[in-house]
ChimeraX commands (.cxc) that place a marker at each C-alpha (Angstrom):
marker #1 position -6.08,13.13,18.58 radius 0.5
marker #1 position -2.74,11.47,19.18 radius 0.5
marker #1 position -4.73,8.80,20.22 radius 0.5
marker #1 position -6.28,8.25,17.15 radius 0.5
marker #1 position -3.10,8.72,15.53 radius 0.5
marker #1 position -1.92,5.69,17.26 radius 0.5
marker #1 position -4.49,3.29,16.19 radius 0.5
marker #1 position -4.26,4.55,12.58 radius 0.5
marker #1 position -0.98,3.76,12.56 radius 0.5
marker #1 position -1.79,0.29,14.11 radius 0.5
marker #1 position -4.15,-0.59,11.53 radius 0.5
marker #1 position -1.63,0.88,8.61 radius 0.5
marker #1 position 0.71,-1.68,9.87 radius 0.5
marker #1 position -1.96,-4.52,10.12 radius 0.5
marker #1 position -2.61,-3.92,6.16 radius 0.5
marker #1 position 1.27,-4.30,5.53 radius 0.5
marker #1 position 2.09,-7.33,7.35 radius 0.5
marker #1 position -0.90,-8.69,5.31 radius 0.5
marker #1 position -0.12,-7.74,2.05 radius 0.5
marker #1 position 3.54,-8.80,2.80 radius 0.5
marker #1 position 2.12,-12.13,4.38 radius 0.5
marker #1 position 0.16,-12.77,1.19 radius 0.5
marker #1 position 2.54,-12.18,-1.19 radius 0.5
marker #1 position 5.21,-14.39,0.75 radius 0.5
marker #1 position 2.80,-16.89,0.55 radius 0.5
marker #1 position 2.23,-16.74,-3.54 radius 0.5
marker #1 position 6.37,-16.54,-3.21 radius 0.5
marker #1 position 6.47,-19.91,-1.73 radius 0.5
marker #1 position 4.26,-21.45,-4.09 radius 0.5
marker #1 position 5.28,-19.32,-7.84 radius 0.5
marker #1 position 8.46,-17.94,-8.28 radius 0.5
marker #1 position 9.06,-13.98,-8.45 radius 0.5
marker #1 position 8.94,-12.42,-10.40 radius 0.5
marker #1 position 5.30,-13.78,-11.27 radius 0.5
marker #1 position 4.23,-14.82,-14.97 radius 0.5
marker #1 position 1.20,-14.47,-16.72 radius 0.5
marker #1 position 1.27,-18.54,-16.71 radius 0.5
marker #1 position 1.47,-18.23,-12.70 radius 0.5
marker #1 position -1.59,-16.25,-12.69 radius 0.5
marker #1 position -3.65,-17.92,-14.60 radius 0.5
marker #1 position -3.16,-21.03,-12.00 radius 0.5
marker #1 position -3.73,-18.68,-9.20 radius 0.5
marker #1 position -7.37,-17.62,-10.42 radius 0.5
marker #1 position -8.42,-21.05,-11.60 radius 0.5
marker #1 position -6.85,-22.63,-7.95 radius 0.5
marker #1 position -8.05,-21.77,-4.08 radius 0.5
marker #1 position -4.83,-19.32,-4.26 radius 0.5
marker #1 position -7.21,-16.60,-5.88 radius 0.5
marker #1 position -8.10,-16.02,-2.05 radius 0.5
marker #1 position -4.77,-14.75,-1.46 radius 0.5
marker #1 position -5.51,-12.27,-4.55 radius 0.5
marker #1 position -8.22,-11.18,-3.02 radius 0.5
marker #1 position -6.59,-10.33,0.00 radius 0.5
marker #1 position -3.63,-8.67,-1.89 radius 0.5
marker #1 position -6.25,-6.53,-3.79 radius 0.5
marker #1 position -8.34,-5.84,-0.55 radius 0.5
marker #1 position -5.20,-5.23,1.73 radius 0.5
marker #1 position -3.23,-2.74,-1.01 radius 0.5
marker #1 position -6.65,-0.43,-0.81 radius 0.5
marker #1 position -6.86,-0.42,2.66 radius 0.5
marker #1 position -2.87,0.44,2.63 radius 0.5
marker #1 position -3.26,3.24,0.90 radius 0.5
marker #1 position -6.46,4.56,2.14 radius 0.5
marker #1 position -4.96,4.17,5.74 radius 0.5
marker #1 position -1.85,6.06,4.55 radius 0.5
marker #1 position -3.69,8.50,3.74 radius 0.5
marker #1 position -5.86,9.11,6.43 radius 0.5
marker #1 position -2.36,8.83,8.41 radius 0.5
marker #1 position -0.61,11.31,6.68 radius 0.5
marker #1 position -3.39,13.87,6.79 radius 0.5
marker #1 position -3.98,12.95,10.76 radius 0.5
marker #1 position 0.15,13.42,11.02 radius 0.5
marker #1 position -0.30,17.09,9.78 radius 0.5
marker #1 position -3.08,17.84,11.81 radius 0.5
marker #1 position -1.54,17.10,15.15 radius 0.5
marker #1 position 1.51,18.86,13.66 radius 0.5
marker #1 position -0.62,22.38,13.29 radius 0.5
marker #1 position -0.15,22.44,9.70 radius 0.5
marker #1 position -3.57,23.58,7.86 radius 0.5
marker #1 position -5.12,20.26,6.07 radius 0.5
marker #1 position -8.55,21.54,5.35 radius 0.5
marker #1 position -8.03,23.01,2.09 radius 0.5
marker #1 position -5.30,20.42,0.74 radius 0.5
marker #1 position -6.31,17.33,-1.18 radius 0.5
marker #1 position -4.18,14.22,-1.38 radius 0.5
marker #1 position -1.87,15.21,-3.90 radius 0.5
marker #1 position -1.22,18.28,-1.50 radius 0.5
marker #1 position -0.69,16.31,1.86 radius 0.5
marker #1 position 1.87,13.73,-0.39 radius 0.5
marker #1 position 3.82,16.74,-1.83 radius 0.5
marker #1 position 4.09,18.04,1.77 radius 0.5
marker #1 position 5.01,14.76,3.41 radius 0.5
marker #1 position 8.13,14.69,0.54 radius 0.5
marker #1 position 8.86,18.21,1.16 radius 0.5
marker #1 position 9.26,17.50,4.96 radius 0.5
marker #1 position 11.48,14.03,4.24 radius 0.5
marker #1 position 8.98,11.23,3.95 radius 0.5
marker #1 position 9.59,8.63,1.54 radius 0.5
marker #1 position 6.50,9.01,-0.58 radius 0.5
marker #1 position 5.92,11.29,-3.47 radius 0.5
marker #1 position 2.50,11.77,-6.10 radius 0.5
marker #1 position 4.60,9.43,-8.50 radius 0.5
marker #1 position 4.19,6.50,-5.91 radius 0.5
marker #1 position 0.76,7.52,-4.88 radius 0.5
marker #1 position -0.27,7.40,-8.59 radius 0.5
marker #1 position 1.35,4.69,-9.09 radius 0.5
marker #1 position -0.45,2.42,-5.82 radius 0.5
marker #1 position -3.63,3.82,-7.75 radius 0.5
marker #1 position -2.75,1.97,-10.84 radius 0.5
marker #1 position -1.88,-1.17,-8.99 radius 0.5
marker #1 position -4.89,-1.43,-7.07 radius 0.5
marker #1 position -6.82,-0.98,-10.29 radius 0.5
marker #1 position -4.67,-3.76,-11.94 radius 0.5
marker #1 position -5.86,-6.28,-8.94 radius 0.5
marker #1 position -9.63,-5.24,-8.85 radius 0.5
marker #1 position -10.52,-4.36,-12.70 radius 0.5
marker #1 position -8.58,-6.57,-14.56 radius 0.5
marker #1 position -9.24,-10.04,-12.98 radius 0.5
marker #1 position -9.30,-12.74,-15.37 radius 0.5
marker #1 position -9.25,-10.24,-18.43 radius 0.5
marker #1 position -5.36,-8.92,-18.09 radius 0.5
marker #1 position -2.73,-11.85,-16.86 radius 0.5
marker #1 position 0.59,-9.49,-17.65 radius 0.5
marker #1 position -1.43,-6.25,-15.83 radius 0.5
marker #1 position -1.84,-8.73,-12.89 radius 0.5
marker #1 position 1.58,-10.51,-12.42 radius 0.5
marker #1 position 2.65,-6.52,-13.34 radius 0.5
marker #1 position 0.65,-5.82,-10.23 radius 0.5
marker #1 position 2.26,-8.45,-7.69 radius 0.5
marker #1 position 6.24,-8.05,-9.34 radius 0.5
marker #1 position 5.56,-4.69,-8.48 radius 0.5
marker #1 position 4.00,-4.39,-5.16 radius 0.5
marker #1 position 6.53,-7.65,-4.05 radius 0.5
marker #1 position 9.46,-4.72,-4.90 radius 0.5
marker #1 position 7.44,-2.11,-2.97 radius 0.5
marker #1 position 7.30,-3.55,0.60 radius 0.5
marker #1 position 10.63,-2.01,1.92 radius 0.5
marker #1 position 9.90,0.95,0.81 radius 0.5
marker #1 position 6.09,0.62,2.32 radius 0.5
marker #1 position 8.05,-0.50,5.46 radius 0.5
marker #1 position 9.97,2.63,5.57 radius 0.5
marker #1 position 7.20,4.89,4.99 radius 0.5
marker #1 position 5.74,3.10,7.60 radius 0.5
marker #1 position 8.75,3.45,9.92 radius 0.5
marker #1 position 9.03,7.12,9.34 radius 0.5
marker #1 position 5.87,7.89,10.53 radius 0.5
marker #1 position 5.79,6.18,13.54 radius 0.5
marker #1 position 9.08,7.64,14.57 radius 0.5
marker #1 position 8.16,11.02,13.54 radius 0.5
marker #1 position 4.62,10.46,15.17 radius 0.5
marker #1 position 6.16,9.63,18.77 radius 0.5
marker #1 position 7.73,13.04,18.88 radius 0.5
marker #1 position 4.30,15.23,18.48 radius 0.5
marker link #1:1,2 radius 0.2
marker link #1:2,3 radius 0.2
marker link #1:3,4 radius 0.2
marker link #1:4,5 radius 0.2
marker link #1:5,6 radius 0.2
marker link #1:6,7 radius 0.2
marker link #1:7,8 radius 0.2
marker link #1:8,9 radius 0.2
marker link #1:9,10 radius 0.2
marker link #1:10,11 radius 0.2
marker link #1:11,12 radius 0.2
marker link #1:12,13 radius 0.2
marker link #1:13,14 radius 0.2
marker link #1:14,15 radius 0.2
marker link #1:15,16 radius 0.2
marker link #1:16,17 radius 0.2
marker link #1:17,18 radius 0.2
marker link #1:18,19 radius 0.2
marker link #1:19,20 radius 0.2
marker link #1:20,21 radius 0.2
marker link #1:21,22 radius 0.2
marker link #1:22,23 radius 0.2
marker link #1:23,24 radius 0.2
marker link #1:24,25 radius 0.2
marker link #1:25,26 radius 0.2
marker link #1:26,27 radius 0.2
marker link #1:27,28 radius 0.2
marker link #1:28,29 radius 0.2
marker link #1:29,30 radius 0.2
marker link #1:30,31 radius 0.2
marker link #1:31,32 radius 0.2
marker link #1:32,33 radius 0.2
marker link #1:33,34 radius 0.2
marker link #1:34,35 radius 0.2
marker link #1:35,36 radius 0.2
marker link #1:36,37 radius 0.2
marker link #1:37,38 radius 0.2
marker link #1:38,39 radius 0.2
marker link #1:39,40 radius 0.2
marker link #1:40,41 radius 0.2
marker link #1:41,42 radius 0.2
marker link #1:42,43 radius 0.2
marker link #1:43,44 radius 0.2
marker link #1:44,45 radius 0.2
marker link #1:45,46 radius 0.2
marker link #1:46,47 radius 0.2
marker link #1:47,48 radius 0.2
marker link #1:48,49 radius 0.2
marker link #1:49,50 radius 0.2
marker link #1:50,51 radius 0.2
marker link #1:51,52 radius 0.2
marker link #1:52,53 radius 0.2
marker link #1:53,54 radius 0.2
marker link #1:54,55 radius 0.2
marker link #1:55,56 radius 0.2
marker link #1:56,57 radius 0.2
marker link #1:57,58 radius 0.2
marker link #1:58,59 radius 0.2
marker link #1:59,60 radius 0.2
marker link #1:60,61 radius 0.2
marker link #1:61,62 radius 0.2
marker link #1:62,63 radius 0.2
marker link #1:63,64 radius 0.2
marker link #1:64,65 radius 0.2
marker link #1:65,66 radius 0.2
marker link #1:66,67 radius 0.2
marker link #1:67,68 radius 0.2
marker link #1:68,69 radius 0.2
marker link #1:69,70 radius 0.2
marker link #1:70,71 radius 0.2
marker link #1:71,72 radius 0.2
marker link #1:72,73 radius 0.2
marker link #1:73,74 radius 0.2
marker link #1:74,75 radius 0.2
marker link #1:75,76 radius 0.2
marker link #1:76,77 radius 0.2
marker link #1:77,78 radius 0.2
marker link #1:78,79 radius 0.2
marker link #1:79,80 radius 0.2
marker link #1:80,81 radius 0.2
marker link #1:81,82 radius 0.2
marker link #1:82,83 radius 0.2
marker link #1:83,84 radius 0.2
marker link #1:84,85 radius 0.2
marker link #1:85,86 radius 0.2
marker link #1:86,87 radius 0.2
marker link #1:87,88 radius 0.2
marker link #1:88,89 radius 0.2
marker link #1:89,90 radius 0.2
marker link #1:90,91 radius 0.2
marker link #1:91,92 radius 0.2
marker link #1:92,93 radius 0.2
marker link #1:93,94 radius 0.2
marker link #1:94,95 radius 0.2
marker link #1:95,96 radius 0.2
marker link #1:96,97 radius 0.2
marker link #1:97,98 radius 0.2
marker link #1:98,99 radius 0.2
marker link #1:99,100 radius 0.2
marker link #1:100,101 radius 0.2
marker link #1:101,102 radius 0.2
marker link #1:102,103 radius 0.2
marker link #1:103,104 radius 0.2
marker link #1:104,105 radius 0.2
marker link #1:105,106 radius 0.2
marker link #1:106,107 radius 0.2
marker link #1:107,108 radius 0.2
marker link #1:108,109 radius 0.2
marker link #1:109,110 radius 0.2
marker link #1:110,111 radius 0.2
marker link #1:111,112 radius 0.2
marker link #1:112,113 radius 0.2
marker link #1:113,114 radius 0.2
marker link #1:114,115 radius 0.2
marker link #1:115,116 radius 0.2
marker link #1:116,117 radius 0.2
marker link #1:117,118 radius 0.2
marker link #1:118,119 radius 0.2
marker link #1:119,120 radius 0.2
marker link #1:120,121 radius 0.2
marker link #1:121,122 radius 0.2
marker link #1:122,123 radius 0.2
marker link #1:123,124 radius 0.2
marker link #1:124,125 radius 0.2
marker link #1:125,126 radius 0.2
marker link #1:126,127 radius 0.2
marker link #1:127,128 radius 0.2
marker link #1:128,129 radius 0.2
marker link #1:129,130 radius 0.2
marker link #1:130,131 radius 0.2
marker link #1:131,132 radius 0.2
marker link #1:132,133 radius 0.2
marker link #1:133,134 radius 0.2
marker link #1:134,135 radius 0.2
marker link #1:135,136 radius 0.2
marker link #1:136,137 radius 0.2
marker link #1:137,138 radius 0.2
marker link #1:138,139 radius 0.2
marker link #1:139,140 radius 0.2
marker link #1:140,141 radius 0.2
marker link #1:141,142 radius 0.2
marker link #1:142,143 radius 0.2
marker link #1:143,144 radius 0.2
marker link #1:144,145 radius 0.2
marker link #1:145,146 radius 0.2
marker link #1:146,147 radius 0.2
marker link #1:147,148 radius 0.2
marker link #1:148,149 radius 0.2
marker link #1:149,150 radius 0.2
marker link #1:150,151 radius 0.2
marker link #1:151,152 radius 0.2
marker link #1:152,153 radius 0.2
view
């Protein structure tokens, strides 16, 4: 099971340096934080590509996340079959990681912004992009934590 652990956390990290390799790409191109008038080029240019990948790569993120964190508990004895997600983030917070529901919820919203409001909602969108921009470190630390606590189970 560690195993598996492993290459979880492998493919978490392949979904970050993504995102944070498309998003460093719209950063050389359009200034952060992103207007509406920035997106609006995006999805009429070939630069919509990179919002797909954005929009693609932040569900992965977070369905690998969770799939890691619920993996993390399991090879750490604690009981996961009963617990839904909300569960498994309130225990990662209670036991130090840097995640709680509010950021969970709030990667839920994003992801919607990116995938449901495409050429309908310029302000959700750039919304979408300032935000997740600001969220890498914090994605990276998550990230961090769970490999380090990971190599000692």
């Amino acid at each position: 099971m560690r195993e598996k652990l492993t290459a979880k956390l492998d493919e978490l990290d392949k979904h970050l340096a993504q995102l944070k390799k498309n998003l460093n790409y719209l950063e050389v191109f359009y200034t952060f934080p992103l207007k509406e008038k920035y997106i609006k080029i995006i999805l009429e240019s070939s630069d919509i590509d990179k919002l797909d990948s954005i929009a693609y790569r932040i569900i992965k993120f977070q369905d690998s996340l969770g799939r890691v964190i619920k993996l993390f508990f399991s090879i750490a004895e604690e009981n996961t079959d009963m617990l839904t997600m909300i569960d498994l983030i309130n225990l990662a917070e209670k036991v130090g990681f840097d995640i709680d529901v509010k950021l969970w919820r709030e990667l839920r919203e994003l992801r919607n912004n990116l995938t449901y409001e495409y050429a309908e909602n310029y302000e959700k969108i750039a919304y979408a992009l300032n935000r997740l921009k600001e969220l890498l470190p914090r994605f990276e630390k998550i990230l961090d934590e769970l490999k380090v606590r990971s190599s000692g189970l």
